[in-house]
C-alpha positions in Angstrom: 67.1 227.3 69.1 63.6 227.6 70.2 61.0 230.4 69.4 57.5 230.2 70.9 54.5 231.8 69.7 51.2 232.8 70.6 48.5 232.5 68.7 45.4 234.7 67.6 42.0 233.6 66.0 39.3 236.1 64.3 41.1 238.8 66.5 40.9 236.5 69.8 43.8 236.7 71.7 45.5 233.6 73.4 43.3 231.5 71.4 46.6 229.1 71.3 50.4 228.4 71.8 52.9 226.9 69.4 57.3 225.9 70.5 59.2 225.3 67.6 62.9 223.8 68.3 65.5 223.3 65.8 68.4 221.6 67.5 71.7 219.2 66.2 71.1 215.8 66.5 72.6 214.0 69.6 73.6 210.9 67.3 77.4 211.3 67.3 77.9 210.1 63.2 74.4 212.0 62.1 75.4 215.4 60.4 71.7 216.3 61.3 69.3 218.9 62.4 66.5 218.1 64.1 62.9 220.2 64.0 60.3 219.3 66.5 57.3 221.5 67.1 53.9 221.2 69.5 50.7 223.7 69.3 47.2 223.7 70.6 44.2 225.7 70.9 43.2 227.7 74.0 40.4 228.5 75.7 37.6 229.7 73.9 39.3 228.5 70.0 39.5 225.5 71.8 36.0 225.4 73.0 34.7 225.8 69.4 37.6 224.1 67.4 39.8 222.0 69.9 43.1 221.3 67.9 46.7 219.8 68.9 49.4 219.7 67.2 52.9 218.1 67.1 55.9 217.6 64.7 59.0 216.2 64.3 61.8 216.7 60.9 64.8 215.5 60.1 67.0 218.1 57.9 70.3 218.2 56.1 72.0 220.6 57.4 74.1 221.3 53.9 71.1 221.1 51.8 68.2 221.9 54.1 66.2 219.0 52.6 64.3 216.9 54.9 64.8 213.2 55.0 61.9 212.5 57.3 58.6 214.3 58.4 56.3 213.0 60.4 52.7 215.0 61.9 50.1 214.3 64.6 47.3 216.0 64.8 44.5 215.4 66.9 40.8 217.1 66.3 37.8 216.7 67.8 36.6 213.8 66.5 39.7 211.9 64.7 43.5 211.8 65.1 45.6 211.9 62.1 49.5 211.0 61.9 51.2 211.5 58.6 54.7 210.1 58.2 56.8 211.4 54.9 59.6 209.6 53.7 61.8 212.4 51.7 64.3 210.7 48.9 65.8 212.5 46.0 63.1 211.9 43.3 59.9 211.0 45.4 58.0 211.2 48.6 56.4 208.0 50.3 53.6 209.3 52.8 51.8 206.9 54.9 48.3 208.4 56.4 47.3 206.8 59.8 43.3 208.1 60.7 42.1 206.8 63.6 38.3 207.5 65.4 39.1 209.6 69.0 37.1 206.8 71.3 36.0 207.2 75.1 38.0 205.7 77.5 36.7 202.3 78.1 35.2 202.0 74.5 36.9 199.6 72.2 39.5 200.5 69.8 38.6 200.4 66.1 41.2 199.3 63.3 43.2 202.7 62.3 42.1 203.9 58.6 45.9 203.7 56.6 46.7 204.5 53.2 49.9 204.8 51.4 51.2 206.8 48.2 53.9 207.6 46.6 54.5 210.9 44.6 57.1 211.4 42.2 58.6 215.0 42.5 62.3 216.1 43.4 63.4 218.7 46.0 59.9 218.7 48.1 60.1 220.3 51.1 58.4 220.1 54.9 57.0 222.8 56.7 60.3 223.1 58.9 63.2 222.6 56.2 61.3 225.2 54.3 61.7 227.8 56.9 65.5 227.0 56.8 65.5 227.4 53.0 63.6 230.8 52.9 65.7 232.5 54.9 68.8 230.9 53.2 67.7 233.2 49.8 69.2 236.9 49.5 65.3 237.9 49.9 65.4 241.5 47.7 62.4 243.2 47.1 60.5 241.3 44.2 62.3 238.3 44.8 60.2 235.1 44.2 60.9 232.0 45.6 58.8 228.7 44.4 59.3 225.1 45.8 56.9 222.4 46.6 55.8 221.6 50.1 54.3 218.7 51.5 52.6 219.0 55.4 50.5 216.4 54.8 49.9 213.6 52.2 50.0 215.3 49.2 52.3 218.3 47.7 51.7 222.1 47.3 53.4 224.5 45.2 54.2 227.5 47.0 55.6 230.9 46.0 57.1 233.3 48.4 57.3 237.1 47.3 59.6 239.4 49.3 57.3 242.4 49.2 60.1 245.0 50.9 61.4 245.9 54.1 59.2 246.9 57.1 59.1 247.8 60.0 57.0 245.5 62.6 56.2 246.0 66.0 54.7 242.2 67.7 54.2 242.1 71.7 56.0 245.6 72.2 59.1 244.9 70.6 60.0 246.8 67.2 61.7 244.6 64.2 62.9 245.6 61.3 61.6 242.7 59.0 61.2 240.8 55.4 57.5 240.5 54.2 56.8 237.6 52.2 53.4 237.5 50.9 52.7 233.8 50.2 50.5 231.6 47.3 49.8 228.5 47.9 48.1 226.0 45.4 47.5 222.2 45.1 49.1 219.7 42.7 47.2 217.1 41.5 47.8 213.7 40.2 47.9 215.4 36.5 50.7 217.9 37.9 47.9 220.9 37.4 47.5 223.0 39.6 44.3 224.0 41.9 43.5 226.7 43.9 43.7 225.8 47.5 40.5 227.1 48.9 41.3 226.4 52.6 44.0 229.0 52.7 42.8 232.5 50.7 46.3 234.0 51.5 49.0 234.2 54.1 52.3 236.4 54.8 54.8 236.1 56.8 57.8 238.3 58.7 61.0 237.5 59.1 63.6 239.5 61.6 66.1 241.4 58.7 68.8 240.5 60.6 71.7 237.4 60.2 68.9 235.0 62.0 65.9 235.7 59.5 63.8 234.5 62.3 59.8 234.3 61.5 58.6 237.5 64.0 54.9 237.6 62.7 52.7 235.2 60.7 49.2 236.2 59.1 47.5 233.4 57.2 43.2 233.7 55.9 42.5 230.0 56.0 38.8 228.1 56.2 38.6 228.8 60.2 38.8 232.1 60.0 42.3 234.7 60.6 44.4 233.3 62.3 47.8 235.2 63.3 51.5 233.6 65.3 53.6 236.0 66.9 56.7 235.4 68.4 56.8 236.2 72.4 60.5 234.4 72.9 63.4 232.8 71.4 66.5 231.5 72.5 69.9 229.4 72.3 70.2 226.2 73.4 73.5 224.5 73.9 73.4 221.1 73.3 73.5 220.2 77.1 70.0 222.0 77.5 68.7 219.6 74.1 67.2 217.0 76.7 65.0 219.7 78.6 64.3 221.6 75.5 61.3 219.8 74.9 58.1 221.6 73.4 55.6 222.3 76.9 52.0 222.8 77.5 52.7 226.7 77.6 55.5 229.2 76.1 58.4 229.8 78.7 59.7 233.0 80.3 61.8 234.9 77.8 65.3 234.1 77.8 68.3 236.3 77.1 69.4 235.5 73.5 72.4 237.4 72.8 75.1 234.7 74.1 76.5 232.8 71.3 75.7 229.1 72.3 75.7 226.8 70.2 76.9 225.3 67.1 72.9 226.2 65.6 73.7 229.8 66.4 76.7 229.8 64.2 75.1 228.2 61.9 72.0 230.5 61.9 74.5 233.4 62.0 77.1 232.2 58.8 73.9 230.4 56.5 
C-alpha cells in the first residue's frame, strides 16, 4: 500500500510532499510488515524552513508493535538519525547529530548519545497508525498509548469526536475525526505539556481501510495540514519499484484486490 500526501504550511499550498508505504517483508521466514516513509519541504516552506524527511519501521503484523524504528531528518544546519530498538519492557534509542558541512570541508565527529527507557507497549509513528484504526473508534472513544518518534516517549490520546463528512482535493469521504493530545514524559514519569505541538486531528476514511484522508496539526512552525492526493495496492512484485520519490505519483486505480496487505487492511 502507498498513500501520498501533499502538504500545506500557514495556508501555503504545495509547501511539501510526503509517500508513506506499508508493504510485507520480502524475507521469506519474517512474518513482517514493513513501513517506510520520505517527505520534504517545497518551494517557498523550503526557502524559509528547508526540511527532509525519511523513515523506515518494522511491525508485527499480529500485534502491530514495532520492533525497529529508525528516522533521518536533515535541517538546515544539522542532520539527525534516531534508531529505536522496540523490546517488550523498554526502548533503546541511539541519537546520531551530525553538523551539515560544505562539500570539501572536513567531516566533524557525529554527536551520539544513547538511552534506554523503561516502558511497555510504546509505539512508532507508523505502528501507531495501524493500531488506531484497529480500535472500534465510536464516538467518545479514547484511545491512549505512548509514542516514541524520536529519543524520548510521548503519551498520546486519541478522541473519536464523530463521523464527518470531509471533502480533500475534490473527492468526498465519509470519515473518523480524532482530535489528538499530545504530552511529554519525563524521566519522573510526569507528564508535560508539549509546547511544540498546541493540537492536531486527524481523519480517517470510515470505511474497512481506516485510511488517514486529512491531517491538521498547530505545531511551533506554524499550521501545517497533509492531505491525501493517492493511494494504492501494491502486489508484492511492484515492492522493489515502490520506493518513496522526489514527488507523489499519478493516481492509481485502487479498487483491485492485490495483495495480501489489502486483505489484511480489509479483515484487521
Amino acid at each position: 500500500m502507498r498513500i501520498d500526501f501533499g502538504l500545506s504550511w500557514n495556508n501555503v499550498l504545495n509547501a511539501g510532499e510526503l509517500a508513506v508505504i506499508l508493504e510485507e517483508s520480502t524475507e521469506p521466514s519474517a512474518r513482517t510488515w514493513i513501513g517506510r516513509a520520505e517527505g520534504r519541504s517545497n518551494g517557498l516552506a523550503r526557502a524559509l524552513w528547508p526540511y527532509d524527511v525519511e523513515a523506515t519501521s518494522r511491525i508485527d503484523p499480529v500485534s502491530l508493535r514495532p520492533s525497529l524504528f529508525q528516522l533521518a531528518e536533515t535541517e538546515r544546519e544539522k542532520r539527525y538519525r534516531y534508531r529505536l530498538e522496540f523490546e517488550p519492557a523498554k526502548v533503546r534509542a541511539r541519537t546520531t547529530i551530525l553538523p551539515k558541512t560544505k562539500e570539501g570541508d572536513p567531516v566533524p565527529e557525529p554527536e551520539v548519545k544513547e538511552s534506554t527507557y523503561r516502558y511497555q507497549a510504546v509505539q512508532d509513528i507508523l505502528s501507531t497508525a495501524l493500531l488506531l484504526r484497529s480500535q472500534p473508534l465510536e464516538k467518545g472513544d479514547s484511545i491512549k498509548m505512548l509514542v516514541s518518534p524520536f529519543n524520548r516517549p510521548y503519551y498520546a490520546e486519541f478522541k473519536s469526536v464523530g463521523r464527518e463528512e470531509r471533502k480533500v482535493k475534490g473527492e468526498k469521504y465519509d470519515t473518523v475525526r480524532l482530535d489528538i493530545n499530545i504530552r511529554k514524559v519525563n524521566h519522573n514519569r510526569t507528564l508535560q505539556e508539549y509546547d511544540k505541538m498546541k493540537e492536531a486531528t486527524i481523519w480517517l476514511s470510515d470505511d474497512e481501510f481506516r485510511l488517514p484522508v486529512e491531517i491538521h496539526a498547530d505545531i511551533f512552525v506554524g499550521f501545517v495540514s497533509a492531505r491525501a492526493v493517492n493511494r494504492e495496492w501494491l502486489d508484492r512484485s511492484d515492492q522493489e519499484e515502490a520506493k518513496p520519490e522526489s514527488g507523489p505519483k499519478q493516481k492509481a486505480d485502487d479498487s483491485g484486490e492485490s495483495g495480501g496487505l489489502f486483505r489484511w487492511l480489509k479483515g484487521k
